[in-house]
C-alpha positions in Angstrom: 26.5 -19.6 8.9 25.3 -17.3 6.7 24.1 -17.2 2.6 23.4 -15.0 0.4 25.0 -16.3 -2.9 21.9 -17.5 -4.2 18.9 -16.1 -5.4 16.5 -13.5 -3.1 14.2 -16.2 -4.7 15.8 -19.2 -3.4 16.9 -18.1 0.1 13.2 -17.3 0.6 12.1 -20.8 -0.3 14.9 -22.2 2.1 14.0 -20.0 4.9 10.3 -21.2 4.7 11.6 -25.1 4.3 13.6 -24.6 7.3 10.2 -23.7 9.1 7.9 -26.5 7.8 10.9 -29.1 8.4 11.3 -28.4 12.0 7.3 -28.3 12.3 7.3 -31.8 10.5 9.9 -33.1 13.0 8.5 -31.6 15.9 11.6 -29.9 16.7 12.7 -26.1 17.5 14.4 -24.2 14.9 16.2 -20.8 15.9 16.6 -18.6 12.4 18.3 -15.3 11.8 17.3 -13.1 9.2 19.7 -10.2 8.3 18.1 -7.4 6.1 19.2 -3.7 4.9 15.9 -3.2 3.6 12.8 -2.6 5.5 11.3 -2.8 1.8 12.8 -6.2 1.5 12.5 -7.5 4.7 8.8 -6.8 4.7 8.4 -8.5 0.8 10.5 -11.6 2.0 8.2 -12.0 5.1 4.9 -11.7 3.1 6.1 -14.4 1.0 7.4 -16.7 3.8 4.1 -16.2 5.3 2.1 -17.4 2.6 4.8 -20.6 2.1 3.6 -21.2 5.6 0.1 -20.9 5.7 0.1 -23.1 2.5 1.1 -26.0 5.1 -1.2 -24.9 7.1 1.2 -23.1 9.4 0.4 -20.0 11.3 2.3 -16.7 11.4 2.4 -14.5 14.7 4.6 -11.2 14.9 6.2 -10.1 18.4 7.8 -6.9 18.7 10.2 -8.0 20.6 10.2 -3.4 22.4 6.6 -4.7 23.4 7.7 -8.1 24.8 10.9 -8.5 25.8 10.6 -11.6 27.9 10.4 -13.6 24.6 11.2 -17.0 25.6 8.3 -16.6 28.3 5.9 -14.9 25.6 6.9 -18.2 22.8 6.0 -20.5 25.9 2.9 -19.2 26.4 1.5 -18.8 23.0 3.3 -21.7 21.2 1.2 -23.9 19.4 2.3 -27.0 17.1 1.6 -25.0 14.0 3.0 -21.8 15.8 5.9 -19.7 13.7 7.2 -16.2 14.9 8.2 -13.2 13.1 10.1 -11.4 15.9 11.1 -7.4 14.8 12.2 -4.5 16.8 14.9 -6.3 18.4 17.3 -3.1 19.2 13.5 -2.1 21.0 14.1 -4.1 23.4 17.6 -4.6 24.5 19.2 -4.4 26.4 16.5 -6.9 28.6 15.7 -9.0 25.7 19.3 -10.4 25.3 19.5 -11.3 29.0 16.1 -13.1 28.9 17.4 -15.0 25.6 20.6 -15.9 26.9 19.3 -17.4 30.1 16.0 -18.8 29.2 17.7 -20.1 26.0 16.3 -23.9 27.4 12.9 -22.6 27.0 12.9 -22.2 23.4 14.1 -25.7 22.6 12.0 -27.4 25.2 8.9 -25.3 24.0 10.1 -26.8 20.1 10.1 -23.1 19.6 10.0 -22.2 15.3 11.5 -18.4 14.9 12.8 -15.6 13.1 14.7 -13.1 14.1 14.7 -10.0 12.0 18.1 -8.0 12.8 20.1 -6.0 11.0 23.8 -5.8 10.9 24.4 -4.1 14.4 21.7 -5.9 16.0 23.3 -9.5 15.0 26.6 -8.4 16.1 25.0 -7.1 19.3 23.3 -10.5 19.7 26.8 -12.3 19.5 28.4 -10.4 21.8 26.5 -10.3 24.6 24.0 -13.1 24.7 26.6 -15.6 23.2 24.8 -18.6 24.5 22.3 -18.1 23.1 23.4 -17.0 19.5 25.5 -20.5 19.6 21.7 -21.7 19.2 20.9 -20.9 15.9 20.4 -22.9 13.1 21.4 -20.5 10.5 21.8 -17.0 9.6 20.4 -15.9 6.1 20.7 -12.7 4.5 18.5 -10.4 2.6 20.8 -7.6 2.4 21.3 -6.6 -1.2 19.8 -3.0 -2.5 15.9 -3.6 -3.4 16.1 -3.5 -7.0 17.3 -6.5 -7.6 16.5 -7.2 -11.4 14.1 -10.6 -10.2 12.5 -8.7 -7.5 11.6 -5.7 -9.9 8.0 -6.4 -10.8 7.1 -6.8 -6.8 8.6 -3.7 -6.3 7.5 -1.4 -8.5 4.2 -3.4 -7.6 4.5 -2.0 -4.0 5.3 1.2 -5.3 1.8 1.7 -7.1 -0.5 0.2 -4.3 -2.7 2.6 -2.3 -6.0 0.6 -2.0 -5.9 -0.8 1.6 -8.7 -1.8 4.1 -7.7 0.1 7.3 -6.4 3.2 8.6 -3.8 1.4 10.3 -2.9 -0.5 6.3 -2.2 2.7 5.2 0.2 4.2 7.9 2.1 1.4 7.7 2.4 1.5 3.8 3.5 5.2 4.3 6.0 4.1 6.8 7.5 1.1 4.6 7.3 3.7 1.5 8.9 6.6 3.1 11.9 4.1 4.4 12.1 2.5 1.1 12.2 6.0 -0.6 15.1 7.5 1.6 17.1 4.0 0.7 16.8 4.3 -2.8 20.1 6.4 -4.4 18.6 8.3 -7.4 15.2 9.8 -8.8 14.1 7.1 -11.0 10.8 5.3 -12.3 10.8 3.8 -8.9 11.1 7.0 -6.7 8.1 8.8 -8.9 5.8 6.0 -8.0 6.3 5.9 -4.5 6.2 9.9 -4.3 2.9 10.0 -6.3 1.5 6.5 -4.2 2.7 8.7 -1.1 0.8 11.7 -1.8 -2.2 9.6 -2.4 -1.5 7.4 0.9 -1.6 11.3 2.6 -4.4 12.4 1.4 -6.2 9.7 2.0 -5.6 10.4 5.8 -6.6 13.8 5.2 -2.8 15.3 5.0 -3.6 17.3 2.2 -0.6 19.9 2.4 1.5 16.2 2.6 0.0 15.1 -0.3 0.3 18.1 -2.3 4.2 17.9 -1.1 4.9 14.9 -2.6 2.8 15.1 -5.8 5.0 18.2 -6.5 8.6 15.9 -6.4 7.0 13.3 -8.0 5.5 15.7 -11.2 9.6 17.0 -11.2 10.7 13.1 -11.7 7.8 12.5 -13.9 9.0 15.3 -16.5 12.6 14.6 -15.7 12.7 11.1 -17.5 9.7 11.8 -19.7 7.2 9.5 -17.9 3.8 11.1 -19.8 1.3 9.5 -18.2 2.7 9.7 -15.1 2.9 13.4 -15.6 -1.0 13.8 -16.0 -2.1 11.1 -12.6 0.0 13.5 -10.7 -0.9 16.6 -12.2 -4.7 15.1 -11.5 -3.9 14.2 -8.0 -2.7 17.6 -7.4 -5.8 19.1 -8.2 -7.5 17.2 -6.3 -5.8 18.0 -3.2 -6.0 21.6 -4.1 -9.9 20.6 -4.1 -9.7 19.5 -0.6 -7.8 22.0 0.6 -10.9 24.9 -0.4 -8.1 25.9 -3.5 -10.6 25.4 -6.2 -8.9 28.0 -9.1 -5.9 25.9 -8.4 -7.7 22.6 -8.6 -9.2 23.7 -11.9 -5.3 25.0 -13.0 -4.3 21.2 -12.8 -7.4 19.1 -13.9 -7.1 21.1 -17.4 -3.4 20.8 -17.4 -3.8 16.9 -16.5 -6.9 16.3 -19.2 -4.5 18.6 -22.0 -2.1 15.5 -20.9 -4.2 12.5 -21.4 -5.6 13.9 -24.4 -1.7 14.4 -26.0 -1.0 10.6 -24.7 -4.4 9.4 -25.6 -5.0 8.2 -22.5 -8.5 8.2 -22.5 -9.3 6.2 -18.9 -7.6 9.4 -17.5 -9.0 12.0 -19.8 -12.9 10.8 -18.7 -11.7 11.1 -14.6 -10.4 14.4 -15.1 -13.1 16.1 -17.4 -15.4 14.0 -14.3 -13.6 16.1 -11.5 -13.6 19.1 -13.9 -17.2 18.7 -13.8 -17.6 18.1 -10.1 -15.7 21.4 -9.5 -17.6 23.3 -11.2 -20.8 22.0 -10.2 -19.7 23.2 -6.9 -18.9 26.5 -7.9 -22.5 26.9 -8.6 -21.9 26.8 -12.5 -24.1 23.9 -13.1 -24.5 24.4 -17.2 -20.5 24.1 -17.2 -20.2 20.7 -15.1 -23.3 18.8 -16.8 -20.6 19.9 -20.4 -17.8 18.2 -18.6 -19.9 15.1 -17.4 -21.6 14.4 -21.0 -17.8 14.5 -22.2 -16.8 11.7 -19.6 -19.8 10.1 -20.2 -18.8 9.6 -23.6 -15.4 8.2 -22.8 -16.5 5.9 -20.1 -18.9 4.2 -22.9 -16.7 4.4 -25.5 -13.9 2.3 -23.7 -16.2 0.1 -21.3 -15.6 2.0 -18.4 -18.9 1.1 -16.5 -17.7 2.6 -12.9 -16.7 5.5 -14.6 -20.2 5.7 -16.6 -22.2 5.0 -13.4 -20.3 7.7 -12.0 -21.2 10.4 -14.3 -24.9 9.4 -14.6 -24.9 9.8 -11.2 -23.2 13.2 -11.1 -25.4 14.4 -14.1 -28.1 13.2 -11.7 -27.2 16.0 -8.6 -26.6 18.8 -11.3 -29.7 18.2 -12.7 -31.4 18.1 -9.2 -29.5 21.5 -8.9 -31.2 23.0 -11.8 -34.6 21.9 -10.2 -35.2 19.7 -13.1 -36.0 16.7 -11.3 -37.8 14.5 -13.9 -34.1 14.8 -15.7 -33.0 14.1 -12.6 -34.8 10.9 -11.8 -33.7 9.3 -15.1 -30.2 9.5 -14.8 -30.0 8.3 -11.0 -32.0 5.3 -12.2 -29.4 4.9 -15.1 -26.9 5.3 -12.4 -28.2 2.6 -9.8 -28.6 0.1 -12.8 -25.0 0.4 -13.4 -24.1 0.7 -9.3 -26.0 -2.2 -8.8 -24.2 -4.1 -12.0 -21.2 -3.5 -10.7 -21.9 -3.7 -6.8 -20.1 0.0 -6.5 -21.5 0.9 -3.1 -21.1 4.4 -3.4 -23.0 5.0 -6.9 -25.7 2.8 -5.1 -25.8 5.0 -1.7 -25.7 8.3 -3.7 -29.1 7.3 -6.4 -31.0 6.1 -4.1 -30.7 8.7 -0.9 -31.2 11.2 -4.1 -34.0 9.2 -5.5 -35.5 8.6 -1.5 -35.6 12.3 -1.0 -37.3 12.8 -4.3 -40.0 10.7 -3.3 -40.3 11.7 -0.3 
C-alpha cells in the first residue's frame, strides 16, 4: 500500500504514529519510505525524529553498505524504545536482501520498529527478489514529490541559508545534501542562489577557497539575474573574503567596496558595518594602518547606531591591534578593555580570547 495524496505534512505525522503505535503495543512494525529527494527524505526524517523523541523514543541510523546482516544488527541493538532509520540500501545488496528474506522471523520476534529509506528502483528491487520478506510490511509511504512544495517552502529555503554547524563532519554532510538538492532543482531561482552562496560559505569554511570562490561567482550571476540586491552584496562580500584567504588581497579589496557600494544603495546597514570591518582588516594587513583605523571608526558607528553589539566589540577590538600597530599602546589598552566589556556582555569567545592575549602581553 502506498499514499501520497495527502499532505507532506500529514504523511509525516502518520509515519511517526505508525512508530509510537507499534511501540505502545509492543509489536514490530516494518515501514517503507519512498523518496526522490535526498533534500526531502533528510527534512521528513529530522521531523520524524523529533515526533519520536517527544515520546521518548530513540532514533538509531544503519547504513544498511555498513551492515548488511540487518536482521542480526536490529537483534542485537534493539531496545523497547529502539526505532531505525535504515539508508544506503542499494549499498548493500545484493547480501542485504538475502539476510532479509530469510531472517525475516527475526525482525517480528525481535518486535523490530523500522524504516526503510528506498527509492523507486530500490523498492522494486526489494519486491522482486526478497519477496518474503516485502509481503512483511506494514505500509509503503511516499515522499516523492519535487522539494518545493508550497507548505514545505519556508523549511527549505530555511536549509538553504544554514551554514553554522558544530563539526567538520555537520558541514560535509550539509555540502553533500546541498549539492544533491542543488543538481535536483530545474531552474536558477531564489532557491538555487542561496544554496550556491550557503555552499561557497560551507567550502570555505573547510578551507576550499578556489570551491568557494566557484560557487559565489554562480550564485552573484543568479543574484543579478532576478534582482535579488542584497543578496548581490553577501556574495560579493563573501567573494572577497575568499580572495582574502587565498593571499588575493587587491582582489579582496575590488569586492568589499563593490559589496559596501551595495549595502549602502539598499541601506542595508548590518552589511555595510561588516564590510567597511573587513575593509579595515585588509588594510591593516597591508601595513596601512591610518586607512583601516578610517574603516573601523566607520563600522563602529554603524554597529552602535543599529545595536549591533558583536559587531561593536568587534571593531573596538580591531581598533585595538591597529593601535597596538602604531605603538600607541595607551590607545591601545582602552579600546581592548571596551572590547572585552562587550565580549564578555555578550559571551563572544573570540572578542574575549583576542583583548585579553593583547592586553596579557601588554602587561607583560
Amino acid at each position: 500500500m502506498t499514499e501520497i495524496e495527502d499532505p507532506i505534512d500529514v504523511r509525516i505525522s502518520r509515519l511517526g504514529n505508525y512508530l509510537i503505535r507499534a511501540h505502545k503495543y509492543n509489536k514490530a512494525s516494518i515501514l517503507f519510505a519512498l523518496y526522490l529527494s535526498e533534500y526531502v527524505r533528510a527534512d521528513v526524517e529530522k521531523e520524524i525524529r523529533q515526533l519520536l523523541d517527544e515520546q521518548g523514543l530513540e532514533a538509531l541510523s544503519v547504513d544498511a553498505g555498513e551492515y548488511k546482516d540487518l536482521p542480526s544488527f536490529f537483534s542485537l541493538r534493539s531496545a523497547e524504545r529502539t526505532v531505525f532509520f535504515v539508508h544506503n540500501l542499494e549499498k548493500g545488496f545484493p547480501d542485504a536482501l538475502r539476510y532479509l528474506n530469510f531472517k525475516r522471523e527475526e525482525i517480528i520476534d525481535h518486535r523490530v520498529k523500522v524504516v526503510f529509506w528506498v527509492t523507486d528502483k530500490e523498492l522494486t528491487r526489494i519486491g522482486n527478489e526478497a519477496p518474503d520478506f516485502f509481503a512483511f510490511r506494514n505500509r509503503v509511504i511516499e515522499f516523492s514529490e519535487v522539494p518545493l512544495a508550497k507548505e514545505r517552502r519556508p523549511a527549505l529555503v530555511e536549509f538553504a541559508l544554514e551554514t553554522e554547524y558544530k563539526s567538520l563532519d555537520e558541514i560535509k554532510r550539509s555540502i553533500e545534501l546541498k549539492e544533491t538538492l542543488l543538481s535536483e532543482l530545474s531552474k536558477n531561482d531564489e532557491i538555487s542562489g542561496y544554496l550556491l552562496s550557503s555552499l561557497g560559505i560551507l567550502y570555505y569554511q573547510i578551507g576550499s577557497y578556489k570551491k568557494a570562490i566557484e560557487y559565489h561567482e554562480r550564485a552573484l550571476e543568479i543574484a543579478r539575474e532576478i534582482g535579488n540586491r542584497q543578496g548581490e552584496g553577501a556574495v560579493l562580500g563573501n567573494l572577497g573574503i575568499a580572495y582574502r584567504n587565498l593571499g588575493k588581497v587587491e582582489k579582496a579589496i575590488e569586492y568589499y567596496e563593490q559589496a559596501l557600494v551595495t549595502s549602502k544603495e539598499i541601506g542595508d546597514r548590518r552589511n555595510e558595518g561588516i564590510w567597511l570591518g573587513n575593509l579595515g582588516n585588509t588594510y591593516r594587513n597591508l601595513g596601512q594602518v591610518e586607512k583601516a583605523i578610517e574603516y573601523h571608526e566607520q563600522a563602529l558607528v554603524i554597529a552602535r547606531e543599529i545595536g549591533d553589539r558583536r559587531g561593536e566589540g568587534a571593531n573596538l577590538g580591531n581598533l585595538g591591534l591597529a593601535y597596538s600597530d602604531l605603538e600607541q599602546v595607551e590607545k591601545a589598552v582602552e579600546y581592548y578593555e571596551q572590547a572585552l566589556v562587550i565580549g564578555k556582555e555578550i559571551k563572544d569567545p573570540r572578542i574575549i580570547n583576542l583583548c585579553e592575549e593583547n592586553l596579557n602581553s601588554i602587561r607583560s
